[in-house]
Steps between C-alpha positions, in 0.01 A plus 500: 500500500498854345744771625132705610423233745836561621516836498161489700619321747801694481302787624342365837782293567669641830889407407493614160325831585783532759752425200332738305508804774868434532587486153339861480629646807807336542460379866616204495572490833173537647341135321439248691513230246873475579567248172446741284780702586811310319341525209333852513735592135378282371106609515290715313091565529328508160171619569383301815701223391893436679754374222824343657736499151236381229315287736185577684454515831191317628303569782474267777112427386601368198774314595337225506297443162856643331636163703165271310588652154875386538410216624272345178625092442691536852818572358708465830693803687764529224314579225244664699773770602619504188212654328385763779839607563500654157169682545402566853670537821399560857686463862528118565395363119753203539405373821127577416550282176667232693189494743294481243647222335539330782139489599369383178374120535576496073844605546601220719333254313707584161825587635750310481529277811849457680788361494488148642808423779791384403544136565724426783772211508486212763760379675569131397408266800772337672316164537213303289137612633608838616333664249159382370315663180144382363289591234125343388413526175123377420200380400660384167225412247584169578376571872823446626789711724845481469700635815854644513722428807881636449719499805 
């Protein structure tokens, strides 16, 4: 993605051009993109394009391909925030990268599965046959099946 696509978009894109108008005339308090506001120092406009710090700010059409590109090899929400953080920006990235991630059928076949429950102690009977395990282990090669009874 080139900074001209972006910077296209950029210029039809209703909450950036809202951005831009206040960044201009200083009126902040007239937007109505209210999440913008906190961070309104740190903004600038380049052109058509909306710079928070060093990193762009993309418009909400392009949100998602900039979410496809990060996510090449399905890298998992970590790393995925990890290298947009550094470059782009827009209102809700995290939770838009955590979506994301979350809805990919790839991702939850390679992560990591979880934790299994700890094992939990049984009381020790207070008379023979209380308490009854049994396992089956089989077909052997031998065609036969050995049972396990402990009590």
């Amino acid at each position: 993605m080139t900074t001209r696509e972006i910077e296209r978009a950029s210029e039809n894109d209703p909450e950036l051009k809202a951005v831009r108008e206040c960044l201009v005339h200083s009126q902040w308090h007239r937007i109505e993109f209210k999440e913008y506001l906190p961070i309104r120092s740190e903004l600038c406009a380049i052109g058509q394009l909306v710079l928070r710090g060093t990193r762009i700010v993309i418009p909400i059409s392009l949100r998602e391909q900039v979410l496809q590109l990060a996510h090449e090899g399905h890298p998992g929400i970590v790393v995925m925030k990890t290298r947009l953080r550094s470059k782009v920006w827009w209102p809700g990235i995290d939770k838009s990268i955590e979506k994301f991630c979350r809805s990919c059928y790839g991702c939850q076949l390679v992560s990591q599965p979880s934790k299994p429950e700890p094992l939990k102690r049984t009381e020790l009977p207070s008379a023979p046959w209380q308490h009854l395990a049994a396992d089956l282990l089989g077909p052997l090669p031998s065609n036969h099946y050995i049972i396990c009874c402990i009590s």
